[in-house]
C-alpha positions as CSV (number, residue, x, y, z in Angstrom):
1,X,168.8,169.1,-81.7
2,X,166.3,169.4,-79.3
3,X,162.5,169.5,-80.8
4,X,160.3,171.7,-79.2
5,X,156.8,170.5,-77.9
6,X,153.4,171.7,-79.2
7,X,152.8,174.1,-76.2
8,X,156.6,175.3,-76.7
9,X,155.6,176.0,-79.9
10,X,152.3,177.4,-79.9
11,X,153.9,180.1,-76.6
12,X,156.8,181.3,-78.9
13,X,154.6,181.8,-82.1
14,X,152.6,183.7,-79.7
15,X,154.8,185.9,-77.7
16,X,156.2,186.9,-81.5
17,X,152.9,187.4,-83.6
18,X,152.0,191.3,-84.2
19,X,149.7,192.1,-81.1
20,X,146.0,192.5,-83.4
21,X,147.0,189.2,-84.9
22,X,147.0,186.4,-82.3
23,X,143.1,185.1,-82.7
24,X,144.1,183.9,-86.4
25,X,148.0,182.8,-85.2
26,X,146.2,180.5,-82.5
27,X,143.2,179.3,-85.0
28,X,145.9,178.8,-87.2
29,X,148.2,176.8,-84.7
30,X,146.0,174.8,-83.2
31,X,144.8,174.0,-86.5
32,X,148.5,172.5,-87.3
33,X,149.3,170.8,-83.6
34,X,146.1,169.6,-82.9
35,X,143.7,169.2,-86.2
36,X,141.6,172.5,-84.2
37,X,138.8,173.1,-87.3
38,X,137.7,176.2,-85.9
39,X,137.6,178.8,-82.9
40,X,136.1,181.9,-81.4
41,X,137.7,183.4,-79.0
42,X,135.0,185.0,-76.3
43,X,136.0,188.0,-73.8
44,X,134.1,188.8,-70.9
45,X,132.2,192.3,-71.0
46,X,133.0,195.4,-69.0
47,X,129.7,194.6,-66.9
48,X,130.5,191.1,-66.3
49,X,127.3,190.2,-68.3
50,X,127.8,188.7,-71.6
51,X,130.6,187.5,-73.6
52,X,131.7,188.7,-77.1
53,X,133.2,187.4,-79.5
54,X,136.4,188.5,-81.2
55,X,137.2,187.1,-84.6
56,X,133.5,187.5,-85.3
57,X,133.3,191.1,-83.6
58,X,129.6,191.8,-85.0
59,X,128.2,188.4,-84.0
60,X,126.0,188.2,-81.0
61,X,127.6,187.7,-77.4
62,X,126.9,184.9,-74.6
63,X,124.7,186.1,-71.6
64,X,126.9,184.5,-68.6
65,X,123.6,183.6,-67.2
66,X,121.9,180.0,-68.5
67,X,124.2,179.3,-70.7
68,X,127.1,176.3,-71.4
69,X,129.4,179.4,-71.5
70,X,128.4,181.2,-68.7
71,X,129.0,178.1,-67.1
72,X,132.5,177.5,-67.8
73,X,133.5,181.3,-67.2
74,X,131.6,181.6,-63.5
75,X,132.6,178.2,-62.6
76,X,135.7,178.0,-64.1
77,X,135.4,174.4,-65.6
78,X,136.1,172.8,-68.7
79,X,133.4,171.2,-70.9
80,X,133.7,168.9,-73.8
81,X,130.3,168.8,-75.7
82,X,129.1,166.6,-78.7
83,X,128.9,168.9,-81.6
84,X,127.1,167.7,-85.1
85,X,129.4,164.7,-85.1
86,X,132.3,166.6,-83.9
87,X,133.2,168.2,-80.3
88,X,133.7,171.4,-78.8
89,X,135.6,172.7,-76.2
90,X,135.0,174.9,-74.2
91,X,138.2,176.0,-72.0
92,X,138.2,179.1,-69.1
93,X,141.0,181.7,-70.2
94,X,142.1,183.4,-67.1
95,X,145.8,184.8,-65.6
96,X,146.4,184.5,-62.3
97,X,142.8,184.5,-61.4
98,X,141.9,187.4,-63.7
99,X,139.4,186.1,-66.0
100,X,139.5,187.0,-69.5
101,X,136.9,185.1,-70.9
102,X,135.9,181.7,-73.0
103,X,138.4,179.8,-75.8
104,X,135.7,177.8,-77.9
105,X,137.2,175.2,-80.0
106,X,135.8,172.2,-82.5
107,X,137.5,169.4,-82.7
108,X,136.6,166.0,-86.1
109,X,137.2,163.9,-83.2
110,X,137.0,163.3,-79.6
111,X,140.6,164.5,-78.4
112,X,142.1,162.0,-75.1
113,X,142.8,163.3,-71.8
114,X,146.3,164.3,-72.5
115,X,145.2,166.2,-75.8
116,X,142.5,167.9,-73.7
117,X,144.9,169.2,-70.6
118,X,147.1,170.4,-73.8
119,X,144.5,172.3,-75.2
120,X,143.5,173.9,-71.8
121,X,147.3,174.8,-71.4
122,X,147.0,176.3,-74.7
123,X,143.6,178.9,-73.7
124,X,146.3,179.8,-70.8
125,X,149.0,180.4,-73.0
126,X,146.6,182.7,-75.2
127,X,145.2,184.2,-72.1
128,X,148.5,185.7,-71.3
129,X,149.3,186.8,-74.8
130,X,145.9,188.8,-75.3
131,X,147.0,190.6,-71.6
132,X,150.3,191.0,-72.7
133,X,148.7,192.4,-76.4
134,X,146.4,194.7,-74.7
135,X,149.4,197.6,-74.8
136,X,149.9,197.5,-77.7
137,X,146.5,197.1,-79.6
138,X,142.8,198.6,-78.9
139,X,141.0,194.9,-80.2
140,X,140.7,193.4,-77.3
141,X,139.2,196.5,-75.2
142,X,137.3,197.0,-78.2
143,X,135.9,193.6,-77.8
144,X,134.7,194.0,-74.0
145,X,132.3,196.6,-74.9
146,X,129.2,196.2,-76.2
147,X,128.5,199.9,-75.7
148,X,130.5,203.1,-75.9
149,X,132.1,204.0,-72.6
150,X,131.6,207.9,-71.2
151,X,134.7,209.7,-70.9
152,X,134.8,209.4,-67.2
153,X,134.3,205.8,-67.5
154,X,137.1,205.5,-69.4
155,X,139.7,207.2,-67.5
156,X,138.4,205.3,-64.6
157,X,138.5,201.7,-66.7
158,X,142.2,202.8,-67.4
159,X,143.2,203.2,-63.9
160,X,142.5,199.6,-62.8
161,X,144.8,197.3,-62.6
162,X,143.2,193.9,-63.2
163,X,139.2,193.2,-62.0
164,X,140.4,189.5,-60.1
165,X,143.8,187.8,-58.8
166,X,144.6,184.8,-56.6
167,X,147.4,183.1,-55.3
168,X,148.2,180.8,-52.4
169,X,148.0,183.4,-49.8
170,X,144.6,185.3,-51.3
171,X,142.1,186.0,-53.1
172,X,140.9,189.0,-54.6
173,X,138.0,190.6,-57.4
174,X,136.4,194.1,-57.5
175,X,134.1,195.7,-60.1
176,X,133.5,199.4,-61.2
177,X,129.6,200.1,-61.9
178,X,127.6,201.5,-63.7
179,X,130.2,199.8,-65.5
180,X,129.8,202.1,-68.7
181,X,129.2,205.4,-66.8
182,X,131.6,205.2,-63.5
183,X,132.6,208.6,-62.5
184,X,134.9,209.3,-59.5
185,X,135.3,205.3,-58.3
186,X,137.5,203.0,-58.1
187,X,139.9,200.3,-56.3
188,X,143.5,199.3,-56.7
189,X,145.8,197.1,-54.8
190,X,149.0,195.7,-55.1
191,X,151.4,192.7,-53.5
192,X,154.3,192.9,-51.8
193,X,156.7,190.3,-50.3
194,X,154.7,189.4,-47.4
195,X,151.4,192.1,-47.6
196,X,148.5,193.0,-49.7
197,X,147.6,196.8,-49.9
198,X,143.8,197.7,-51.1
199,X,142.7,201.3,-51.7
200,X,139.0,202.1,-52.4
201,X,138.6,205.4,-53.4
202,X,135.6,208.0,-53.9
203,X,136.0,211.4,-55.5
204,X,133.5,214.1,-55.0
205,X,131.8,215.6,-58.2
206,X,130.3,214.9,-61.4
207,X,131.3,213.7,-65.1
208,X,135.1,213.8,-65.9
209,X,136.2,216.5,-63.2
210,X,135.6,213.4,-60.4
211,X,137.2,211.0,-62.8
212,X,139.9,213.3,-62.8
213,X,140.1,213.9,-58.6
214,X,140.4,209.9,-58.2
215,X,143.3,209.6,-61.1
216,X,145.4,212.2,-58.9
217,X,144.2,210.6,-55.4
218,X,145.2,206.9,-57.1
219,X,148.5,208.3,-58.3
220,X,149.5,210.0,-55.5
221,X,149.0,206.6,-53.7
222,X,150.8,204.7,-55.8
223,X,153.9,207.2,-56.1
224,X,154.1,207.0,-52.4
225,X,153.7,203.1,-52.1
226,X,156.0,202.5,-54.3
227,X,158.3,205.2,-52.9
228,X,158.4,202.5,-49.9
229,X,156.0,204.8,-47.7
230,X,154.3,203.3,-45.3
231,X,150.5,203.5,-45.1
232,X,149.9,206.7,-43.1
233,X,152.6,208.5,-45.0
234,X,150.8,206.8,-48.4
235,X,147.3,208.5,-47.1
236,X,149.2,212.0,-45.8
237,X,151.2,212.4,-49.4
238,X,147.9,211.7,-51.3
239,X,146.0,214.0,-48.8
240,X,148.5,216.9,-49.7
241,X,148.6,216.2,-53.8
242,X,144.8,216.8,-53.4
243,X,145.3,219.6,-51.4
244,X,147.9,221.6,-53.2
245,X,145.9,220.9,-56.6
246,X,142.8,221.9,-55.3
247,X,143.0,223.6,-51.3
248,X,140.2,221.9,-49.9
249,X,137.4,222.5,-52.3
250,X,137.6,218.6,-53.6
251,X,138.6,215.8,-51.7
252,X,138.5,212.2,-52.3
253,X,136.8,209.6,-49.9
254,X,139.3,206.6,-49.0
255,X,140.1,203.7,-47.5
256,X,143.5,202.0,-47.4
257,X,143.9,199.0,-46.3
258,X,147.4,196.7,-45.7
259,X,147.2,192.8,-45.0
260,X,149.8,190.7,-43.7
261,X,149.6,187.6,-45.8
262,X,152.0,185.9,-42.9
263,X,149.7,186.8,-39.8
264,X,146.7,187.9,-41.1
265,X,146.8,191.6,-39.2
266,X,145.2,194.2,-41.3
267,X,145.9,197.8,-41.3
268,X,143.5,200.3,-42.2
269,X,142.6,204.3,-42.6
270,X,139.3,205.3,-42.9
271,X,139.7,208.2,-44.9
272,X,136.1,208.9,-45.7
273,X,133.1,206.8,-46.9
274,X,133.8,203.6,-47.9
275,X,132.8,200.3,-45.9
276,X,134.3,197.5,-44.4
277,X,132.4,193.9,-43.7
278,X,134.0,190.9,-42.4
279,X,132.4,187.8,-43.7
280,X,132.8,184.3,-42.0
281,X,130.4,181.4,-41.3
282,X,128.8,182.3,-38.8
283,X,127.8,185.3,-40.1
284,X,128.5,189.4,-41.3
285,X,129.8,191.9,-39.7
286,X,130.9,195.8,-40.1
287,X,134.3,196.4,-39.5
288,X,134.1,199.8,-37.4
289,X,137.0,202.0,-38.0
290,X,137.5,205.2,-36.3
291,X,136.4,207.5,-39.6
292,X,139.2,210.4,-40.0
293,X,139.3,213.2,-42.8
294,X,139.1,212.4,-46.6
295,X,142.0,212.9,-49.0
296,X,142.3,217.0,-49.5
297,X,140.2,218.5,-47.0
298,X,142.6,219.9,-45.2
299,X,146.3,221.1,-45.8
300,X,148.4,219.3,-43.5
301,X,146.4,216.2,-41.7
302,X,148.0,213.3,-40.0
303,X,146.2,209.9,-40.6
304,X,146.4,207.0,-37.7
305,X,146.7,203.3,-38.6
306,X,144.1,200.8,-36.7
307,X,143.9,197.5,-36.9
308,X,142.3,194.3,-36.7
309,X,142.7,190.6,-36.8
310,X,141.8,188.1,-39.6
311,X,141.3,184.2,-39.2
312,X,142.5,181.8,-42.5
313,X,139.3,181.7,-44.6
314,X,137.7,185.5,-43.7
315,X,136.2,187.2,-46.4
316,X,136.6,191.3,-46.7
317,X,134.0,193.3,-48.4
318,X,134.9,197.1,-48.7
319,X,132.1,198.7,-50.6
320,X,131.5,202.4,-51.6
321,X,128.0,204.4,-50.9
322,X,126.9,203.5,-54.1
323,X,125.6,199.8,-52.7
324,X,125.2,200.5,-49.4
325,X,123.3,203.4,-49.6
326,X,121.1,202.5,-52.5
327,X,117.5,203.2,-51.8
328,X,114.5,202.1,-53.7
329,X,111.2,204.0,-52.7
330,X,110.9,203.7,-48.8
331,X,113.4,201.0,-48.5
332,X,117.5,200.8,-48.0
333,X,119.8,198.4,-49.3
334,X,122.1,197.8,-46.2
335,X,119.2,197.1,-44.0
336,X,117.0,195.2,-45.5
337,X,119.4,193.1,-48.2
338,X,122.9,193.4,-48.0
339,X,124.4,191.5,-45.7
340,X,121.8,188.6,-46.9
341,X,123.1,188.6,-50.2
342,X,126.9,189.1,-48.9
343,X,126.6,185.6,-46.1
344,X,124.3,184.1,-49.1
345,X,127.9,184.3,-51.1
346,X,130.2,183.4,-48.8
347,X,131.3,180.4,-50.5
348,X,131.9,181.6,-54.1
349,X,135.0,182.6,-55.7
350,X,135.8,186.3,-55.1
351,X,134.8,187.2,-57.8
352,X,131.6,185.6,-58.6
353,X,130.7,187.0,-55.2
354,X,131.0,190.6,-56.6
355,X,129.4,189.5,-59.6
356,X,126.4,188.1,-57.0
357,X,126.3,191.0,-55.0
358,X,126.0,193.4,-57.7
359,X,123.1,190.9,-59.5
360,X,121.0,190.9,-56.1
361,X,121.6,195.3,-56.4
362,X,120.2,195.4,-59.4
363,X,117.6,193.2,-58.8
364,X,116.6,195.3,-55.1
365,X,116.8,198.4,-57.7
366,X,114.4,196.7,-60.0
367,X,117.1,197.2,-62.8
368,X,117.0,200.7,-62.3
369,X,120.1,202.7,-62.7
370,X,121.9,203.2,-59.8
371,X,121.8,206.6,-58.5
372,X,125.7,206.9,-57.4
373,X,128.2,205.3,-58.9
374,X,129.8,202.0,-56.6
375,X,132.6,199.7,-56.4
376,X,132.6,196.7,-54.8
377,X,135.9,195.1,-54.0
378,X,136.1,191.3,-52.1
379,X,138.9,189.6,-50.4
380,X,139.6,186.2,-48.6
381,X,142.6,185.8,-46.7
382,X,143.3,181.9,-47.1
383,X,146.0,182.3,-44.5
384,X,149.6,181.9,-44.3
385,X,149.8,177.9,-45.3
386,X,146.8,177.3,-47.4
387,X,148.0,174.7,-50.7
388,X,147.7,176.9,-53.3
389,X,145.2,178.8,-55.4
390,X,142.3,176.9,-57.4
391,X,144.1,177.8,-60.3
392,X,146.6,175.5,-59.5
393,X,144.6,172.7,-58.7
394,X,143.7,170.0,-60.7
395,X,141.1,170.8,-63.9
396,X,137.2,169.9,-63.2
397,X,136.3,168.6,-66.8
398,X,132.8,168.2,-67.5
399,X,132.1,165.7,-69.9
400,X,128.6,166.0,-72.2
């Protein structure tokens, strides 16, 4: 009889545990496999701000900035910390470079090196299970969200699929804001074989009725990409949806976007108002695409593919009006701070460069509210024989 080892163990009681349930299955199976005394499992709010807990819901969260935790979720490490004559862990719990949050643990004894990358393997393990969970139970979303969403923002949070990915080929984060209060946008993006397609969209309008324009533009994308349509015909068949819903009175500002993850070639349509900037050492520039009609304007139009080349290591920034044309009293964002604060990032993880770029807006607003909703998306191509994904490297423990 073969005898299954801890992790075996602790990923089948998870993948069978009731969905709600799997903070108190892994408190209690850590507890059993590894002498684990106690846990809190931390998610990462909407806003990319603060970090709340989950089997102590009405507890106070982690800001992300100055703090242990904040640490180990921006810089993806893992620190072991001297704890009242215990320790604590503290372990990044991320899928495929979508970061989830924090797994805190305490431990009545310092655990060896061995014991520790177990442990780790385990915050993966639960990081997939609370994804997986997330269809079937509201605790999680629950947990993200310090503050009630607006309808709109809700509809738009829904259409997402997930805020950061990575794999040996690329890497890619984007972030809706106001995070609470988005109204018509949004990104998605999905992988094929050998490409990367990224749509940044912008509906016109106000409240729930642009929420509503970009959930028909973003579906009609997707039923045409996955239909096998190639990126004009994805851009025409959305155009038309728009148009036969709404004959040219609504539209939706776009830009698609195709990467080949084998030659680095990008495709684009500038359907409207979204941004490209390419970011390498040397310095940022705008992309310049030839700008054609947004989604739904008019019944009928034919959108042309351009392209341009990227070198292993570029970094893509497509960004909606929202950043770029924020204004505070005389002065504009994209003159006078943005592409500062996008070279100033250029060597952070995709996602803590959104997260950077969106800090430095807020701090040019004065923490104002922004006047237009934004989405920043971020994308390096690490070219068609890079090693692998940080993921997959080896862990960076910190010791304290």
């Amino acid at each position: 009889m073969i005898v299954p080892t801890r992790l075996e163990s602790i990923d089948r009681a998870l993948r069978n545990a009731p969905a709600h349930e799997l903070p108190g299955v892994l408190e209690a199976l850590l507890g059993h496999h590894f002498g684990v005394a106690g846990l809190e499992i931390y998610l990462v709010d909407l806003r990319l701000a603060v970090l709340e807990p989950v089997l102590e819901p009405e507890g106070p969260g982690i800001p992300l900035v100055a703090t242990l935790e904040g640490r180990v979720f921006c810089d993806q490490v893992h620190v072991q910390q001297p704890l009242d004559g215990e320790v604590a862990l503290h372990l990044p719990m991320t899928v495929r470079g979508d970061r989830l949050g924090v797994l805190w643990l305490r431990l009545p004894d310092e655990p060896d090196e061995a014991t520790r990358e177990e442990l780790a393997e385990a915050a993966a393990l639960a990081a997939h299970a609370i994804t997986l969970a997330e269809v079937a139970t509201d605790r999680y979303r629950r947990a993200r969200r310090p503050q009630r969403l607006t309808l709109a923002a809700e509809m738009q949070w829904q259409l997402l699929p997930v805020r950061s990915a990575e794999c040996a080929a690329y890497r890619l984060a984007g972030q809706l804001e106001p995070a609470y209060a988005v109204r018509g946008d949004n990104f998605d993006w999905a992988q094929d074989v050998d490409s990367l397609t990224v749509a940044v969209t912008n509906g016109m309008g106000e409240s729930t009725s642009a929420a509503m324009l970009t959930t028909l533009a973003i579906t009609a994308l997707r039923n045409a990409r996955r239909s096998g349509a190639n990126l004009a015909t994805q851009a025409a068949l959305a155009d038309q949806a728009i148009w036969s819903h709404h004959a040219g009175s609504q539209h939706v500002s776009t830009l698609l976007m195709q990467i080949d993850l084998v030659t680095g070639e990008v495709r684009a349509i500038d359907a409207g108002s979204p941004r490209v900037w390419r970011v390498r050492d040397d310095g940022v520039e705008q992309v310049d695409l030839d700008a054609q009609l947004p989604l739904g304007i008019l019944d009928g139009t034919e959108y042309e593919v351009q392209h341009f080349q990227l070198e292993p290591g570029d970094r893509l920034f497509i960004l909606t009006d929202g950043i770029y044309d924020a204004v505070l009293a005389d002065r504009n964002y994209s003159t006078s701070a943005l592409r500062r604060a996008l070279y100033s990032s250029r060597h952070l993880d995709p996602a803590e460069a959104v997260r950077s770029l969106l800090s430095d807006l807020r701090a040019f607003l004065q923490d104002s509210d922004l006047d237009d909703d934004a989405v920043a998306v971020c994308v390096d191509w690490l070219g068609p024989h890079h090693g692998g994904s940080p993921a997959a490297q080896e862990r960076n423990w910190i010791l304290l």
